[in-house]
C-alpha positions in Angstrom: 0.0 0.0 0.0 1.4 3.1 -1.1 2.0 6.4 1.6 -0.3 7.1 3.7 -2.4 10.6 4.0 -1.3 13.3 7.1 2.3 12.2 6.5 5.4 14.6 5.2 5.6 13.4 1.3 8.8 11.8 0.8 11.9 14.6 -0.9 13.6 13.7 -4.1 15.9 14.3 -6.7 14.8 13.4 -10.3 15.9 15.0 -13.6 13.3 16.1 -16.2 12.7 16.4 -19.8 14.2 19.2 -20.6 17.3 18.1 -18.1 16.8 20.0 -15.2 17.2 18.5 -11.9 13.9 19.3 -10.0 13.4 18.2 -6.0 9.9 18.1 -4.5 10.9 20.6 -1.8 11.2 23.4 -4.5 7.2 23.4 -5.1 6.8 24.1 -1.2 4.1 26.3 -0.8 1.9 25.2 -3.6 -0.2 22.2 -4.0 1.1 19.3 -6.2 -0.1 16.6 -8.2 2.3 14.2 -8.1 1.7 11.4 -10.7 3.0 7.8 -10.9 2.0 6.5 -14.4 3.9 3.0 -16.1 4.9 4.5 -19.5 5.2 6.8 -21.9 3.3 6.6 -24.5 1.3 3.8 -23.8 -3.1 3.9 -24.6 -3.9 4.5 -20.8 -0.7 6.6 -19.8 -1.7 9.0 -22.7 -5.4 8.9 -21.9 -4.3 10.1 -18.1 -1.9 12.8 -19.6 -4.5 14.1 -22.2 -6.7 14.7 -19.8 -4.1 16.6 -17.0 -3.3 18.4 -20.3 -6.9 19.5 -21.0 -7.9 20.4 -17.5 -4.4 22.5 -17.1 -6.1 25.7 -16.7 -8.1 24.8 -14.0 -5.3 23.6 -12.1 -3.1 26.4 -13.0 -6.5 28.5 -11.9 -6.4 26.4 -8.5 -2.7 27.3 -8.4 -1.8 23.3 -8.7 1.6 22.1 -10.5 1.6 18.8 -11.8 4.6 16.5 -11.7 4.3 13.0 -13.8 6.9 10.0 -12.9 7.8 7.3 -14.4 10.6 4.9 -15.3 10.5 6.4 -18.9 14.5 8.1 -19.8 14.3 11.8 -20.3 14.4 11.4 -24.0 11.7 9.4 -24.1 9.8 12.3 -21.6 10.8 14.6 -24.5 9.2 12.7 -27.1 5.8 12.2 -25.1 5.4 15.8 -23.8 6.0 17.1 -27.5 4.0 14.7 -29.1 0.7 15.6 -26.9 1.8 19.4 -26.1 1.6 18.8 -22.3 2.2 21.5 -20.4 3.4 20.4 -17.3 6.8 18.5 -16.2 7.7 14.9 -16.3 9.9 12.9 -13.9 12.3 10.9 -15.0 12.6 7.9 -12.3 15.2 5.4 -14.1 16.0 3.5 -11.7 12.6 3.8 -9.8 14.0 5.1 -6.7 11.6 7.7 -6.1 8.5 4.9 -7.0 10.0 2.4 -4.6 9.9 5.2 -2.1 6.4 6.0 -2.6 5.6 2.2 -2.6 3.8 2.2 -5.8 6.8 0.0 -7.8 4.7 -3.4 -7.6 4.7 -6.6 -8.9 2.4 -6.8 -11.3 0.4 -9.7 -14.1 0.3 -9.4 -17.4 -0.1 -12.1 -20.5 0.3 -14.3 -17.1 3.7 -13.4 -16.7 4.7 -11.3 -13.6 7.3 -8.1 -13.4 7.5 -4.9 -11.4 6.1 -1.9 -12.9 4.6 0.7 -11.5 1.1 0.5 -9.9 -0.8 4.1 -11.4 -1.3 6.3 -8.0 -1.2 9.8 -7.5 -0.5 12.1 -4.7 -2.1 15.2 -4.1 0.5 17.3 -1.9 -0.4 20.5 0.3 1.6 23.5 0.2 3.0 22.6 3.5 4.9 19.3 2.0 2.0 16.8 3.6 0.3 14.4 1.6 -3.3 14.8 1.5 -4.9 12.4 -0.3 -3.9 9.5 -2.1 -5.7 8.1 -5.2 -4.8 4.0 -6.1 -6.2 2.0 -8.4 -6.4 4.8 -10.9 -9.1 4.9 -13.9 -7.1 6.9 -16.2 -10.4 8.7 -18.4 -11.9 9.6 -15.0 -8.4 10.6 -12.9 -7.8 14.4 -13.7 -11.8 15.0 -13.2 -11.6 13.3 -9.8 -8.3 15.1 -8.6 -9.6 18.5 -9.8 -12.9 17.6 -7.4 -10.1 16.9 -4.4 -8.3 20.1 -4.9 
């Protein structure tokens, strides 16, 4: 089970697409959507994107950022953000340090064979650096509707 709620969010360090470092800590006192998503590029990883992408301006009206992870290389975070025009920043988590932290790098099914990958949660972060609320088992059509409803 991933972090729980009332607890500080776990700092990081993770580089992204356009090869900046960028740490957690540096959004204090705004909210954050922090999103773990499997892949770029992939049917329901775009569909979840798509949709942060066309409700941006409500969160940017909420004054909400919006952080993606995943294991995806910067270059491949390139690729994806220009091929969709998203308009907020990817994560690039290589070696999944930052999902293992947040407990959502899983063993997973698929085709009946198993692997770790990561399990699609996100994290909706005050501007005080506490987690408050946690969102598993994402739909990705329905997920940026039901975050925007949180914040």
């Amino acid at each position: 089970m991933p972090l729980n709620e009332n607890i500080p969010a776990p700092d990081f360090s993770l580089t992204d697409e356009t090869g900046v470092v960028r740490k957690l800590s540096d959004y204090r006192g705004k909210n954050v959507v922090l999103y773990f998503y499997p892949k770029d590029d992939t049917p329901g990883c775009t569909t979840e994107a798509c949709n942060f992408r066309d409700d941006y301006s409500n969160y940017e009206k909420a004054g909400v950022t919006i952080l993606g992870v995943s294991p995806d290389s910067v270059s491949s975070h390139v690729k994806f953000k220009n091929k969709y025009h998203l308009p907020f920043t990817l994560l690039a988590d290589e070696n999944h340090a930052v999902c293992e932290m947040y407990d959502v790098w899983k063993l997973k099914k698929m085709y009946g064979k198993e692997h770790f990958g990561v399990a699609r949660t996100t994290f909706l972060i005050s501007p005080d650096g506490m987690i408050r609320k946690v969102f598993e088992n994402v739909v990705p059509a329905e997920h940026s509707a039901e975050v925007l409803a949180a914040v």
